[in-house]
N, C-alpha and C positions, 0 to 999 in steps of 0.2 A: 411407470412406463418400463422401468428396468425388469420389473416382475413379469410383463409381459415379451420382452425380449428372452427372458430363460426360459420362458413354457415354450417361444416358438422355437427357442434352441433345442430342445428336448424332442420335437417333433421331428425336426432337421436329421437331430442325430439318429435316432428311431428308425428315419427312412433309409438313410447310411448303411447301418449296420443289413434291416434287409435286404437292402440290394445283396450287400458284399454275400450273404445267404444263396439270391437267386442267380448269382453268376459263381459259388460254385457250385451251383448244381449244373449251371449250364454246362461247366467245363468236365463235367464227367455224366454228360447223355449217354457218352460210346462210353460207360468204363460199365465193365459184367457185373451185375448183382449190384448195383449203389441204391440206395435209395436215398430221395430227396429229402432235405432236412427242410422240415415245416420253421416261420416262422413268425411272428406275429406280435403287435401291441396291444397292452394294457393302458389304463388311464393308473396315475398313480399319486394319489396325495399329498400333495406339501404341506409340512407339518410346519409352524413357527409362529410368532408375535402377528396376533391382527386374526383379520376374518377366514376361515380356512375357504379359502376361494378359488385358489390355486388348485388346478392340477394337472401335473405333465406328465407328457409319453413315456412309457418305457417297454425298450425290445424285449419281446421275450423269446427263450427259444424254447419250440412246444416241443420237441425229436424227430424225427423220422415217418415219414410215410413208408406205411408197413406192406402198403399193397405189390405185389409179383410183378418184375418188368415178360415180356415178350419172350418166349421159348424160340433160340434159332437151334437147328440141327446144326452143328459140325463137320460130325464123322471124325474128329477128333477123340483118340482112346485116352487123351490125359483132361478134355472137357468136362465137366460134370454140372448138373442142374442141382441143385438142393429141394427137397420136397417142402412144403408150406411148413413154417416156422422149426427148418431142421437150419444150422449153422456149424457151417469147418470153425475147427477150433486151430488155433495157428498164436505162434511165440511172437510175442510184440516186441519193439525194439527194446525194451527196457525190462524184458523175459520173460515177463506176464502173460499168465493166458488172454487171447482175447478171442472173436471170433468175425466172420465173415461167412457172403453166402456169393461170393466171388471165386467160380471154379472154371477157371481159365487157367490150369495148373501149369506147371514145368518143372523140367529136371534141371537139377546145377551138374558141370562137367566132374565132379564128386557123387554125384546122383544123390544128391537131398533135392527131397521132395518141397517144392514153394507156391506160392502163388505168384501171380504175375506181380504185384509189387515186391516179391522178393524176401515173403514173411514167410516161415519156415511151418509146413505144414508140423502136427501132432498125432501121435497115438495115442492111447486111450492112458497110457501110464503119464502122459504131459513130455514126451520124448521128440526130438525129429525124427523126422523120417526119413533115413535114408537107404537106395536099393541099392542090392549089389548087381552088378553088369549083370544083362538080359538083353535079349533080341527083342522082347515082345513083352506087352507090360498091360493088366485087365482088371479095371474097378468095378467091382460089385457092387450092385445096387445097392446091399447094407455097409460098402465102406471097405471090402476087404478088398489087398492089392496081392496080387497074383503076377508071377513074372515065368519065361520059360527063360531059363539060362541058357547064355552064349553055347552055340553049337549042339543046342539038343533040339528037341523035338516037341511036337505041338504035346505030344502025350504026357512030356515033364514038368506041367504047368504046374506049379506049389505056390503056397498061400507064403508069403514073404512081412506082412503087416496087416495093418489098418486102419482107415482115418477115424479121426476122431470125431465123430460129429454129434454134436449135442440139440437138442429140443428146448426154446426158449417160445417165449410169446415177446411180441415189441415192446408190451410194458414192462415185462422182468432185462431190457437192454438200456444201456445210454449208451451214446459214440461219440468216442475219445475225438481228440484234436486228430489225430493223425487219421482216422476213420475208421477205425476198425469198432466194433463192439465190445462192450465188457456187463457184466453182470451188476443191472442196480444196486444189487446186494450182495459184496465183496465175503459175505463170509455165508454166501448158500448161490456156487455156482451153479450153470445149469446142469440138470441131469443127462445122462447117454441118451440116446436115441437111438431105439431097437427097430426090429425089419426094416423095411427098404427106406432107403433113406437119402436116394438121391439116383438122378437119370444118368447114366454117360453116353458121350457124344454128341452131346449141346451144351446151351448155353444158355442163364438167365440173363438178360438183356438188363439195362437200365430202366428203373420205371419215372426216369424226369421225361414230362411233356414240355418237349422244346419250344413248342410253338408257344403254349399257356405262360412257359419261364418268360419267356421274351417278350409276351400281351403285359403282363407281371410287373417286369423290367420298365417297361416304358411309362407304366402309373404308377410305380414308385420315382421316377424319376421327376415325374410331373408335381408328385405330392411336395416331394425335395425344394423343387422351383416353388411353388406356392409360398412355403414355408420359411424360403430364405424371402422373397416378397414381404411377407409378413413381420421379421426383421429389420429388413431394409426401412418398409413402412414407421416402424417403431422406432427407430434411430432416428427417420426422421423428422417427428414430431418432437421428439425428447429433445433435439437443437433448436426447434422452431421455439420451443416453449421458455429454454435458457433464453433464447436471444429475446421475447419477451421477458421476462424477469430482468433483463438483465435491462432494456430501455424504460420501464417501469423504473427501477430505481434510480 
């Protein structure tokens, strides 16, 4: 009976782990470019003494759903959309490249170039970016940033950088704790990505379906209840059974 208490523990905890999966995707529907992390179980064999009969749940995490959230227009000049499997390349907290297709950009009062969580955009040398004072500031669809300097003229627009953005496919990614992207295969980053390489003055939107997360949420939550039932059930047999044994003797 104890064997059947750890396989429905294993189920319990399986549904656990999902949830904590489909709430946080819930919690970044509104964040630009996220994609929802897939999640899911396996059946998984218990190995030991006796008949192999046993087998328990285990989470797995499958990656990312690769597919494009919702194009909003802006009219924001530091918005940008990424084209189908192009990704910013931006300094991780720990100084590593990583990447993201979250371009909902901003300036720091230094003018380094960031994203909205504050991760320092890249040029193509692995540098920040940062502009020098300008009135008026213009991303090119392949990446380059153009500024007109304080007190001149639309005519003095110059090329001042360029983001860095590279060309991956979902299975050459995994994403880090913190969410950002990094390359399955730490010693073959991805390559540059040539011509147009991103829209400005939108936004990619989130592609978690709120409504699906939260249909999701609620039959995993159900599965959970079953589960600790099924528990419960087993505990209480396993006492019924001593307290036999135990008037038997």
């Amino acid at each position: 009976m104890d064997k059947a208490l750890y396989i429905a523990m294993t189920g319990a905890r399986a549904s656990l782990q999902a949830q904590g999966t489909v709430s946080h995707n819930l919690a970044n529907a509104d964040t630009a470019g996220f994609k929802a992390a897939l999640a899911n179980t396996e059946a998984f064999p218990v190995h030991g003494p006796g008949h192999a009969s046993r087998t328990a749940a285990l989470h797995v995490d499958q990656g990312f759903d690769a597919r494009a959230g919702a194009q909003r227009v802006t009219g924001n000049p530091l918005d940008v959309s990424l084209h189908p499997d192009r990704w910013l390349a931006v300094q991780a907290a720990d100084g590593s490249q990583a990447y993201t297709r979250a371009g909902n950009l901003a300036l720091t009062p230094n003018g380094q170039l960031v994203t909205a969580g504050g991760r320092p955009l890249l040029d193509p040398q692995g540098n920040p970016i940062a502009l020098p004072p300008h009135q008026a500031l213009e991303i090119g669809h392949d990446g380059t940033l153009s500024i007109v300097p304080l007190g001149q003229g639309a005519d003095t627009l110059a090329e001042v950088g360029r983001l860095h953005v590279v060309q991956a496919t979902p299975d050459r990614l995994v994403r880090g704790l913190d969410g950002l992207m990094r390359s399955a295969d730490p010693a073959q980053p991805p390559p540059p990505a040539a011509g147009a390489v991103l829209s400005t003055g939108m936004l990619e939107e989130s592609n978690v379906d709120a409504a699906g997360a939260l249909v999701q949420m609620i039959q995993l939550q159900r599965q959970f209840e079953m589960q600790v039932k099924v528990i419960q059930r087993g505990d209480d047999n396993a006492q019924a059974a001593n307290t036999l044994l135990r008037l038997g003797g």
